[in-house]
ZAZAVEX-677309 format. One line per field, with one value per residue (C-alpha): residue number from 1; residue in three letters; chain; x, y, z. Coordinates in Angstrom, 2 decimals, always signed. Each point is the difference from the previous one (the first is absolute). Layout:
N
k NUM | ...
r ALA | ...
c A | ...
X X | ...
Y Y | ...
Z Z | ...
//
This chain:
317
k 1 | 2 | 3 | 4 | 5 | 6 | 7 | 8 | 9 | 10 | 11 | 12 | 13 | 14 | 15 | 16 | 17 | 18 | 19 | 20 | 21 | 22 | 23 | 24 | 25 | 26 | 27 | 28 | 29 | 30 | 31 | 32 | 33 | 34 | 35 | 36 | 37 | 38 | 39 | 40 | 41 | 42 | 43 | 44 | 45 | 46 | 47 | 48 | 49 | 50 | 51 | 52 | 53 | 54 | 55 | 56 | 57 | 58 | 59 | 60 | 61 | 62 | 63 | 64 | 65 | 66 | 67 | 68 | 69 | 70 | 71 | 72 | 73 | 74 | 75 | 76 | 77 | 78 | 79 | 80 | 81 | 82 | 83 | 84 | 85 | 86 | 87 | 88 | 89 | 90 | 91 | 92 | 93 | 94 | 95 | 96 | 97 | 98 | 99 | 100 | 101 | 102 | 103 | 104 | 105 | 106 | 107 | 108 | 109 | 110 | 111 | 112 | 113 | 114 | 115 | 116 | 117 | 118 | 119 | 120 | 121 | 122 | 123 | 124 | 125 | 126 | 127 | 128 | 129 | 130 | 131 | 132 | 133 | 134 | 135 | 136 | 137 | 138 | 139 | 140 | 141 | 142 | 143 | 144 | 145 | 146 | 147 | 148 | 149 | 150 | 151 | 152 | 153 | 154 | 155 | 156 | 157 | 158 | 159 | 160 | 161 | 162 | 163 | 164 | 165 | 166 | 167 | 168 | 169 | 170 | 171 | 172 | 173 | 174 | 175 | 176 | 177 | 178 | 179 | 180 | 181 | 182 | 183 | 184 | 185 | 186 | 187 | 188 | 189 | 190 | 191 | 192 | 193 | 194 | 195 | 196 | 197 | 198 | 199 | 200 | 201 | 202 | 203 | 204 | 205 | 206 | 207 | 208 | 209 | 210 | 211 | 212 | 213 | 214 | 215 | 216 | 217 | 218 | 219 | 220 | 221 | 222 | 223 | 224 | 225 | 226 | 227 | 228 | 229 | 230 | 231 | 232 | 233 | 234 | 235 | 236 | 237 | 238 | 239 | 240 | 241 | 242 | 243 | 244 | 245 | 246 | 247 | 248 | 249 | 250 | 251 | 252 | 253 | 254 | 255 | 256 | 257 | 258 | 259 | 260 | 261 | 262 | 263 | 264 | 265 | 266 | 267 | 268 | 269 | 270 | 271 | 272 | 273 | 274 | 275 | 276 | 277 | 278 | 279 | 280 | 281 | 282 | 283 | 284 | 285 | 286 | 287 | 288 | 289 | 290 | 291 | 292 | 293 | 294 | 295 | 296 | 297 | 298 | 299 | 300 | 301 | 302 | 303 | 304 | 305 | 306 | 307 | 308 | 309 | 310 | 311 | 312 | 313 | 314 | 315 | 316 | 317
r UNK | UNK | UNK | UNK | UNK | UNK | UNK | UNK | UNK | UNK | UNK | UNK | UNK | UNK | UNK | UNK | UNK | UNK | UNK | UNK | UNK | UNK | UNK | UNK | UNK | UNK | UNK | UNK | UNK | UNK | UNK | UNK | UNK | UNK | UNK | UNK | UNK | UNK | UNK | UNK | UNK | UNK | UNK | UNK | UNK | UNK | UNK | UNK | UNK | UNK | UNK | UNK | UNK | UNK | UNK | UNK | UNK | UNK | UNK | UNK | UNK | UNK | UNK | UNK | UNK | UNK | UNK | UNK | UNK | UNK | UNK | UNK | UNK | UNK | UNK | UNK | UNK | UNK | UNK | UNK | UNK | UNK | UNK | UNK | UNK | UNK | UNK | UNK | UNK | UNK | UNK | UNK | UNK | UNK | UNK | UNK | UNK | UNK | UNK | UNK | UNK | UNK | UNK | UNK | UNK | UNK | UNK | UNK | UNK | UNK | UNK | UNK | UNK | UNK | UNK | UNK | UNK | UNK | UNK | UNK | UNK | UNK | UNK | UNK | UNK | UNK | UNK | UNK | UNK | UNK | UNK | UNK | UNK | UNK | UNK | UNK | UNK | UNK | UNK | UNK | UNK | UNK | UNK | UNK | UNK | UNK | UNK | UNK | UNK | UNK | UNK | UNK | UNK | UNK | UNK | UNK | UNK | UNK | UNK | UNK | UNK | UNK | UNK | UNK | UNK | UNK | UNK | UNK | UNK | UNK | UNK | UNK | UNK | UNK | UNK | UNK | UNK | UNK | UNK | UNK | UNK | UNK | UNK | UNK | UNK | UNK | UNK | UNK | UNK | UNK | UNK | UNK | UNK | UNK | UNK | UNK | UNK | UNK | UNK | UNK | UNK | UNK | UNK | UNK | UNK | UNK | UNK | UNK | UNK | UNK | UNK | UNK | UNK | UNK | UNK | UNK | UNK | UNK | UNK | UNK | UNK | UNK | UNK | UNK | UNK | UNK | UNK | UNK | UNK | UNK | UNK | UNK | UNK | UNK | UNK | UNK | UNK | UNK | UNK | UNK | UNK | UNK | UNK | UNK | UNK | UNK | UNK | UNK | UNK | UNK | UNK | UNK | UNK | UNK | UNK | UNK | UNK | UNK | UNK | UNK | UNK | UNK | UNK | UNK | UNK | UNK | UNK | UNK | UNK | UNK | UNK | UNK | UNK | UNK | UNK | UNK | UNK | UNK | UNK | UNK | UNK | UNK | UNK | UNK | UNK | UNK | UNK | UNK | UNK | UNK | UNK | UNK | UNK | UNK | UNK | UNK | UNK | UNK | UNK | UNK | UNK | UNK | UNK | UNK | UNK | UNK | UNK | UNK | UNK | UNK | UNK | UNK | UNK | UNK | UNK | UNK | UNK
c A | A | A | A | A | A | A | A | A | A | A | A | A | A | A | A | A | A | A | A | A | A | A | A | A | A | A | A | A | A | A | A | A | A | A | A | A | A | A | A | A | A | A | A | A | A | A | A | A | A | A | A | A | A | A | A | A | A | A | A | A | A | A | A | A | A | A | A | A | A | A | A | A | A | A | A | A | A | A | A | A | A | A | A | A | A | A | A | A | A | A | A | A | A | A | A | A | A | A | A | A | A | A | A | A | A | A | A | A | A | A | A | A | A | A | A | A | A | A | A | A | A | A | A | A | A | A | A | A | A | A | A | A | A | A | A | A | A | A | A | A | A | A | A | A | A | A | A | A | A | A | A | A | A | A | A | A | A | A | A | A | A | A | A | A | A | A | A | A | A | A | A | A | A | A | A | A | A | A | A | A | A | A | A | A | A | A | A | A | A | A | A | A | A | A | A | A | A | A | A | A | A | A | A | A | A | A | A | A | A | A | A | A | A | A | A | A | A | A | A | A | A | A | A | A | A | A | A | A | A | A | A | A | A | A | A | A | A | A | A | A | A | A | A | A | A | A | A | A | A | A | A | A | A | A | A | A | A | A | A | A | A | A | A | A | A | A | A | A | A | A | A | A | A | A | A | A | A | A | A | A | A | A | A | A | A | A | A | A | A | A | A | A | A | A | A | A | A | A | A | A | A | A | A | A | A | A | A | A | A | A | A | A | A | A | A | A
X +51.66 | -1.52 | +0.37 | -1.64 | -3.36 | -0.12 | -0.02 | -3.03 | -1.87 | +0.25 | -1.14 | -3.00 | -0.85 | -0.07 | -2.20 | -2.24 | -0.16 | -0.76 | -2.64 | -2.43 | -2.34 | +0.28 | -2.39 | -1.82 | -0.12 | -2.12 | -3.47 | +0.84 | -2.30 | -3.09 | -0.98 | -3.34 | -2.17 | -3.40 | -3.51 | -0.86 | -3.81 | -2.22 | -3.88 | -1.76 | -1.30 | -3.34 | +2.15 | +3.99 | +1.06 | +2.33 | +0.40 | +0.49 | +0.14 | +0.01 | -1.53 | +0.51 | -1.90 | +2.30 | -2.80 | -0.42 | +2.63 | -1.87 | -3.27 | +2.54 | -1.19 | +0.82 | -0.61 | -0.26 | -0.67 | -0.35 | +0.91 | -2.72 | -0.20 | -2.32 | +1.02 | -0.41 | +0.66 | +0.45 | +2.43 | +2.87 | -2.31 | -1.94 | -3.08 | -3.14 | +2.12 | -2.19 | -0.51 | +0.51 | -1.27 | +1.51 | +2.29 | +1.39 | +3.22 | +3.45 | +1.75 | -0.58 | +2.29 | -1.12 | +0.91 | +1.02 | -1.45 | +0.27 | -3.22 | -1.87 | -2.19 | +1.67 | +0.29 | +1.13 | +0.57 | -1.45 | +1.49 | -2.25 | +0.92 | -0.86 | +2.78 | -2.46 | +0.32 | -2.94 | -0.39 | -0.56 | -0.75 | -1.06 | -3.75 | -0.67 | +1.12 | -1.12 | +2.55 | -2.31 | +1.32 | -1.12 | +1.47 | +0.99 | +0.17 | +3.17 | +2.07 | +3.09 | +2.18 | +1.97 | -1.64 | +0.26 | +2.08 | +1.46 | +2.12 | -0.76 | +3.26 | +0.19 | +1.31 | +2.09 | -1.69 | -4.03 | -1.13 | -0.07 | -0.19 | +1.71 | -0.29 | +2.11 | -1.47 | +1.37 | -2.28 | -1.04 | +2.79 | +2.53 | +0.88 | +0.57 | -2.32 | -0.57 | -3.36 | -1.34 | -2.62 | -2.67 | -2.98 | -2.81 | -3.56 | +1.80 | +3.32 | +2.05 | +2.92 | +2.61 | +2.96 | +3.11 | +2.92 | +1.39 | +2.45 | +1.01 | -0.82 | -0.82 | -1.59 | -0.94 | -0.30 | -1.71 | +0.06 | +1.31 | +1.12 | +1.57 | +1.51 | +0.53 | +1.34 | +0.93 | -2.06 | +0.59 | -1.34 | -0.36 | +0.06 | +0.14 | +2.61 | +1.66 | -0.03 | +1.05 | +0.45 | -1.25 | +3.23 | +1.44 | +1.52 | -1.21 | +0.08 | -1.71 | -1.95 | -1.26 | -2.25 | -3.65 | -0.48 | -3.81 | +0.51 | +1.76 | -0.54 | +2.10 | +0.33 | +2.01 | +2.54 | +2.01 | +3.08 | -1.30 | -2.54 | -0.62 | -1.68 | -2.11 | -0.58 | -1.66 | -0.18 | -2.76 | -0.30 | +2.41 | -0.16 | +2.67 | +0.48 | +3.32 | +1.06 | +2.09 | +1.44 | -1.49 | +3.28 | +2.17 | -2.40 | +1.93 | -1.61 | -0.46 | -1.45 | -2.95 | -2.58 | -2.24 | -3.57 | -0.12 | -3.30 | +0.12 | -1.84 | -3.33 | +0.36 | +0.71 | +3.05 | +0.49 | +0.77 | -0.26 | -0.43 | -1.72 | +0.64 | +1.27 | -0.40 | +0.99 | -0.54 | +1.57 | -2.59 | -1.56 | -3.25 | -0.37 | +1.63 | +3.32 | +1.06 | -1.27 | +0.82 | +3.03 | -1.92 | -0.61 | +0.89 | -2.78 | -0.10 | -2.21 | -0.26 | +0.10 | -1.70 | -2.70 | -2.40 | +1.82 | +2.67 | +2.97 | +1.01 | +3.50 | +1.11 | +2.70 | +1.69 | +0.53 | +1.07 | +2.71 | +1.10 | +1.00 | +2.19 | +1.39 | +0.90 | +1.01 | +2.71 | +1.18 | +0.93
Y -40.75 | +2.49 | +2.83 | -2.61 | -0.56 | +4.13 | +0.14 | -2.80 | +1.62 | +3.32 | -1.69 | -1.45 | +3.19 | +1.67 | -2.64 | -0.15 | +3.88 | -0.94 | -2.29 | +2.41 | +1.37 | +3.98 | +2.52 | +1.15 | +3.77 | +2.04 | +1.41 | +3.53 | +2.36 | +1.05 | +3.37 | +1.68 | +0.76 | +1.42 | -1.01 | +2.12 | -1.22 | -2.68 | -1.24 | -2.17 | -2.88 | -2.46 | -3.21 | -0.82 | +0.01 | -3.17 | +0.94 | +3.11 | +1.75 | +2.46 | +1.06 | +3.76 | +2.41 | +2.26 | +2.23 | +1.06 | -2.09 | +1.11 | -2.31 | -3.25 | -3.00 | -2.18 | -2.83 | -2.03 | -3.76 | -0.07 | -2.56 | -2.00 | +0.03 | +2.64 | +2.01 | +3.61 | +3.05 | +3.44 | +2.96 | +2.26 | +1.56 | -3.80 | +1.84 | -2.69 | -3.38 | -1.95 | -3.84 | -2.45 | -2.98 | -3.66 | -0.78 | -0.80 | +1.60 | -0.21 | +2.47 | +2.88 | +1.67 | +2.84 | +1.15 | +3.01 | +0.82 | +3.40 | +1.30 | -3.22 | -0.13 | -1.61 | -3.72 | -2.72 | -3.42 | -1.92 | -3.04 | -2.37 | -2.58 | -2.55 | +1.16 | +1.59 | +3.57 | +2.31 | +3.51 | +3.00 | +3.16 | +3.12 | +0.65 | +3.66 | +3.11 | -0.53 | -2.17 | -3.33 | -3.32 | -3.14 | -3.48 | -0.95 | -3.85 | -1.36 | -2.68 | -1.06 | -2.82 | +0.54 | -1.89 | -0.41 | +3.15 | +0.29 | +3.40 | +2.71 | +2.50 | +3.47 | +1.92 | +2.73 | +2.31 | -1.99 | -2.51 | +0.57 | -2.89 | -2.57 | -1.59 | -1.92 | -2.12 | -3.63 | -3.11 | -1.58 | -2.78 | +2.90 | +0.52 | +3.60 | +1.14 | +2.99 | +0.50 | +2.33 | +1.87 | +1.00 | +2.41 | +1.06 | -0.68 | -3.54 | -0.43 | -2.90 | -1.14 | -2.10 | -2.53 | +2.55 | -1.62 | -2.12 | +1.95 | -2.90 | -1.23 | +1.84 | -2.48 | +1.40 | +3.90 | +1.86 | +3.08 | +1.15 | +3.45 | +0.54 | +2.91 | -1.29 | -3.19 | -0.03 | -2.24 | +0.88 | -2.57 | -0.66 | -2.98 | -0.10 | +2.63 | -0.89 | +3.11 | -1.59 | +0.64 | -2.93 | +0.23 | -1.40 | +3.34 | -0.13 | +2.03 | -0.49 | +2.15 | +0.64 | -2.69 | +0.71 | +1.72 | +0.60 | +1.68 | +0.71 | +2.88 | +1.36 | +3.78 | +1.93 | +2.99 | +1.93 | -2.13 | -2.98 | -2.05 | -1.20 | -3.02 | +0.54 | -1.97 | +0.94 | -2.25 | -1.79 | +2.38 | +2.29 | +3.72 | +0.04 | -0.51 | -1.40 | +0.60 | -2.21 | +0.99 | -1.80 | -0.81 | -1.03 | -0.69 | +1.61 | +1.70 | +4.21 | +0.85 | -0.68 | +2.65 | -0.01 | +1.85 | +2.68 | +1.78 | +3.93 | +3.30 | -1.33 | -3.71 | -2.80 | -2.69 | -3.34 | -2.46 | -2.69 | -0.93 | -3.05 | +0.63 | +2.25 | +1.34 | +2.26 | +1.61 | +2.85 | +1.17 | +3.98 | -0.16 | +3.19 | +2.90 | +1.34 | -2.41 | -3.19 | +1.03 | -2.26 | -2.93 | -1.48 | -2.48 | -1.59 | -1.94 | -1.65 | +0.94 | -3.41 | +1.21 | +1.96 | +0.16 | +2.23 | +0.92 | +2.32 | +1.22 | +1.92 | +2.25 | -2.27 | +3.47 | +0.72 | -3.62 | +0.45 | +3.89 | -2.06 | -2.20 | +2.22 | +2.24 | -3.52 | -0.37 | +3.43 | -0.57
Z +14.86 | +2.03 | -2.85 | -2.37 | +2.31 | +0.09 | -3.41 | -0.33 | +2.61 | -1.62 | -3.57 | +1.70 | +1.37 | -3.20 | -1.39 | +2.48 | -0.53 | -3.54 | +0.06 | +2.00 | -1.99 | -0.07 | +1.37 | -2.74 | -0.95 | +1.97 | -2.32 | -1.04 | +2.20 | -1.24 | -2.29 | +1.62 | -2.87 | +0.63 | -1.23 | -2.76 | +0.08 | +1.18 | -0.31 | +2.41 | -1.50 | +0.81 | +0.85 | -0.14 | -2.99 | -0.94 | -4.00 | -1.97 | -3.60 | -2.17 | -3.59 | -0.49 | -2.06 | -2.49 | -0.31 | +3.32 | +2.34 | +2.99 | -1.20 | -0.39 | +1.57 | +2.70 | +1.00 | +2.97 | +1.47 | +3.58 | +2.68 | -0.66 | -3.89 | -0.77 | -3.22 | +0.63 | -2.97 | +1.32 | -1.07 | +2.18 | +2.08 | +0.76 | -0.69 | +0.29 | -1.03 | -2.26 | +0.65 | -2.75 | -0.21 | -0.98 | +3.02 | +2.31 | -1.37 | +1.45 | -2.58 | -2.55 | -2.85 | -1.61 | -4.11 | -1.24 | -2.82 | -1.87 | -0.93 | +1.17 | +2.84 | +2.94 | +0.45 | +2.86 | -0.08 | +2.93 | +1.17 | +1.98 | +2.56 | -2.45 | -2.21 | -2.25 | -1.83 | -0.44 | -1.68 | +1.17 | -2.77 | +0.87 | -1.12 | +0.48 | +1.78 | +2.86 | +0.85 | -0.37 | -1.60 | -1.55 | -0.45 | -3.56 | -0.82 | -0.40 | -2.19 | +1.98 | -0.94 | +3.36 | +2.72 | +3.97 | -0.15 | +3.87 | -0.65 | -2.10 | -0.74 | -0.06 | -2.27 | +0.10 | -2.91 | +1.37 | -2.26 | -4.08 | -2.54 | +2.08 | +3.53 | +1.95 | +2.26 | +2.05 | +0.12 | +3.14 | -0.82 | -0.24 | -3.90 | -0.96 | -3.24 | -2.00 | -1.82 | -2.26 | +0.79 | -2.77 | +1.59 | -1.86 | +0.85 | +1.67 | +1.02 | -1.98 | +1.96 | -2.22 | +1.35 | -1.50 | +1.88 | +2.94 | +2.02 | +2.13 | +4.13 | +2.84 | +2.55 | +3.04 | -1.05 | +2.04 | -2.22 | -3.24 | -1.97 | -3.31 | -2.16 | -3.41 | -0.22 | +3.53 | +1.87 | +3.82 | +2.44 | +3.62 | +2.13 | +3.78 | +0.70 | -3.24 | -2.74 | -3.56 | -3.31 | -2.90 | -1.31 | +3.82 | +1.37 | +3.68 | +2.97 | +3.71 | +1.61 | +3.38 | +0.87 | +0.20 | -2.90 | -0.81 | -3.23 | -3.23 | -2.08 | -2.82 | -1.99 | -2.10 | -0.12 | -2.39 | +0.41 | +2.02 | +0.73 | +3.84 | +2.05 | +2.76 | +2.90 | +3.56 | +2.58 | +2.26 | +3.39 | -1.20 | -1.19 | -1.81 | -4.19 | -1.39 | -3.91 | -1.84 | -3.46 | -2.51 | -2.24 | +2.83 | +2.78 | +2.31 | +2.88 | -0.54 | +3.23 | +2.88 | +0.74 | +2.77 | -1.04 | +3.17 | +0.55 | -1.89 | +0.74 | -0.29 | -1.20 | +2.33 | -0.98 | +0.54 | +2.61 | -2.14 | -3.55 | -1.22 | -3.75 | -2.51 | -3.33 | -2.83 | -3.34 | -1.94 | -1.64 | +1.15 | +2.31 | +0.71 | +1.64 | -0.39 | +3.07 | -2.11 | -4.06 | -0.05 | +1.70 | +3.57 | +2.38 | +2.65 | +2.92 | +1.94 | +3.79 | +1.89 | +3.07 | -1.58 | -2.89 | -2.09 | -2.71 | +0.01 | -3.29 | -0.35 | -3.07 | -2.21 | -0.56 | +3.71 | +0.43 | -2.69 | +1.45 | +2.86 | -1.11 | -2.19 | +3.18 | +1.84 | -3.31 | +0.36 | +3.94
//
């Protein structure tokens, strides 16, 4: 009898054991990477892009929509950002275009698109009308090679839609395909037909493939490599950048943006953003990642190359 109770008592140990929920893994530690450059900017800046120039990548263009929804179009060195007009805007994505001059794609906070086309060299633009049979657009999504012929963009009631994108003297944007639901996105990248979204501190894939990330997450930014293509996220009142592979979505490694020689880092980031197309300087010809400083008027930009010699160094530990 006595043998018998043991042997219960042990049992409901071992279930009780069980039924706790595990401690989860602890984050790896952080990689220091260094800012490779940075520009003050007039206001904090809530939404950025890119359209490069394959002419001369140091003239590409970027643009910017600050905190309180003014469009802004500058280049690298944020020489003299020029105001747009046509807002308030909550979000910009900018088109590559080889031999074109530059474009973006404003979104407004009505849901609305408008134009943006380069009209000289002095780095002025103009608005272009626009026929768009998307409407009450809430997220635009950013793609990994900047926007072409298509867009993908998800409707204020959360369906998932490419367009196609005609620009000439007016931009034409056509319904091309529904890719399916995404209520309650908060942001949006794609390479290919991947379409990458995020909701609270959910990171998923249209197709369901889903991973979670560290809550807080202010932004979601996306680029390419030789042999892979990575996610980026940074995180509300912290310095620190995480990467996610793209075809797995599992984690690659968190970076905190320390201050170098002459160019002060990050103690938080309130966004960030990518392209892999050259502007300028050997440090930038294979693209650039930027984030926005959340304490501060300004942007830290960091070489993609030096991002990607570090984690090649971190695989070869």
């Amino acid at each position: 009898m006595m043998k018998s109770t043991l042997l219960t008592g042990a049992a409901l140990a071992i279930l009780a054991a069980c039924n706790q929920a595990m401690p989860e893994a602890p984050e790896a530690e952080a990689q220091k990477l260094s800012a490779t450059h940075a520009i003050d900017t007039p206001a904090p800046v809530a939404a950025l892009a890119f359209s490069p120039n394959d002419v001369a990548s140091w003239l590409g263009a970027i643009a910017m929509v600050t905190d309180a929804g003014a469009l802004l179009i500058t280049d690298i060195e944020g020489v003299k950002p020029k105001p747009q007009s046509g807002g308030p805007f909550v979000d910009v994505i900018g088109a590559n275009r080889d031999g074109q001059p530059a474009l973006f794609l404003a979104l407004t906070d009505t849901g609305e698109l408008r134009p943006f086309i380069e009209a000289d060299d002095e780095g002025n633009f103009k608005a272009l009308p626009i026929s768009n049979e998307a409407k009450e657009i809430a997220v635009l999504c950013k793609p990994a090679d900047g926007l072409s012929d298509t867009l993908t963009v998800i409707s204020a009631a959360g369906d998932i839609t490419t367009l196609s994108a005609e620009i000439g003297a007016s931009a034409v944007l056509r319904r091309a395909e529904a890719l399916g639901k995404a209520k309650g996105a908060s942001a949006c990248v794609t390479a290919g037909d991947q379409v990458f979204t995020l909701s609270g501190n959910k990171l998923s894939e249209a197709d369901g493939k889903s991973v979670t990330v560290n809550a807080g997450v202010t932004g979601l930014a996306i680029f390419k490599a030789e042999t892979a293509t990575y996610i980026a996220t940074s995180k509300a009142g912290s310095a620190a950048m995480s990467l996610y592979n793209a075809d797995s979505l599992s984690p690659v490694g968190t970076f905190d943006i320390a201050s170098g020689l002459s160019i002060g880092g990050l103690d938080g980031a309130s966004g960030v953003w990518a392209t892999s197309e050259a502007y300028g300087g050997s440090g930038f010809n294979a693209g650039v990642i930027a984030l926005s400083d959340s304490n501060e008027s300004r942007l830290v930009f960091m070489s993609k190359s030096y991002i990607l010699n570090e984690l090649a160094k971190a695989d070869a530990r």
